[in-house]
C-alpha positions as CSV (number, residue, x, y, z in Angstrom):
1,X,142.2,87.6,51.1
2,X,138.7,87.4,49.6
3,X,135.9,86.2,51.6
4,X,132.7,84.5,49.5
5,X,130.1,84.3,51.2
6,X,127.3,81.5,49.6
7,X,123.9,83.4,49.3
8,X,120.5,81.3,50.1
9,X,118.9,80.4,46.7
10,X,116.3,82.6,46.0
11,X,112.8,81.4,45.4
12,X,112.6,82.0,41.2
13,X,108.6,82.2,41.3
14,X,107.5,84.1,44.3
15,X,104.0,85.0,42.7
16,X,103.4,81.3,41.4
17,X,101.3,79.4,43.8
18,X,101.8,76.0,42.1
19,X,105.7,76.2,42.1
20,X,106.8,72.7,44.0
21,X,103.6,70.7,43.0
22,X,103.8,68.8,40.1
23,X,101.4,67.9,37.4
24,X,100.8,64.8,39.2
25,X,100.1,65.5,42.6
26,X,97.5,68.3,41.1
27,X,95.0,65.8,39.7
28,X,96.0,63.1,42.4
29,X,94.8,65.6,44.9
30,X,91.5,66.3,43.2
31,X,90.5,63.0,42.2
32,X,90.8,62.2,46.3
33,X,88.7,65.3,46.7
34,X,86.4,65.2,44.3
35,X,86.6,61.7,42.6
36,X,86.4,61.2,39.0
37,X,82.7,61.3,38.1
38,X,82.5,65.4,39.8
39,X,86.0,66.3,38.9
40,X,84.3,65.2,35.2
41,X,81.5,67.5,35.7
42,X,83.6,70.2,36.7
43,X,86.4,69.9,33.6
44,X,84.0,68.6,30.6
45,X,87.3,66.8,29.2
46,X,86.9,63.1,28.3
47,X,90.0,61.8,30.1
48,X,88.3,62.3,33.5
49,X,84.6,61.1,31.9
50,X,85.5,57.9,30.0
51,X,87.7,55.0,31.7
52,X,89.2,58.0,34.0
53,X,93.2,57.6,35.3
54,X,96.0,59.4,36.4
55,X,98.1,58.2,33.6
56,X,95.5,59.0,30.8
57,X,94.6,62.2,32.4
58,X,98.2,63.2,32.5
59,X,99.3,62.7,29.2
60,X,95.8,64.7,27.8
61,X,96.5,67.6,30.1
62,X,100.7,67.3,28.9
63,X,99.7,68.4,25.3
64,X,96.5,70.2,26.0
65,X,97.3,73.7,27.5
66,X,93.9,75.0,27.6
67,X,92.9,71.9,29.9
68,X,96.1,72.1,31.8
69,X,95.0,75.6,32.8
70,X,91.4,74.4,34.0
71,X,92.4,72.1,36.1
72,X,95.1,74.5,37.8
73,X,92.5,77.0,38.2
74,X,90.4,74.4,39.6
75,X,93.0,73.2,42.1
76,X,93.6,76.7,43.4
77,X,89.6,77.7,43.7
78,X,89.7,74.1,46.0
79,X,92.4,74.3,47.8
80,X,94.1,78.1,48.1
């Protein structure tokens, strides 16, 4: 008789502090924080200058890596 015994699922990105947030709830939480007009002078990208949303602002950062990656870096100097 075999015995299997189900292992706990191991976390797949131990050194990646943003695992579990989303995209989303990144800029959501620094809009609250900083509101648009700062958050625009922080990140010079027009989608948080120029009629500023969540929806815009995700869809720019989706296909832009370069500002993806500012705005994670500025979520973890804020907030880590």
């Amino acid at each position: 008789m075999h015995i299997f015994v189900k292992k706990a699922p191991m976390n797949t990105q131990p050194n990646n502090p943003l695992h579990g947030l989303t995209l989303q709830m990144i800029v959501e939480r620094l809009q609250e924080h900083y509101g648009w007009e700062a958050l625009g002078h922080r990140i010079n990208i027009r989608c948080f200058q120029y009629d500023p949303s969540v929806k815009s602002s995700l869809a720019f950062l989706r296909k832009t890596p370069w500002a993806r990656k500012a705005v994670e870096d500025l979520y973890l100097q804020t907030f880590k």
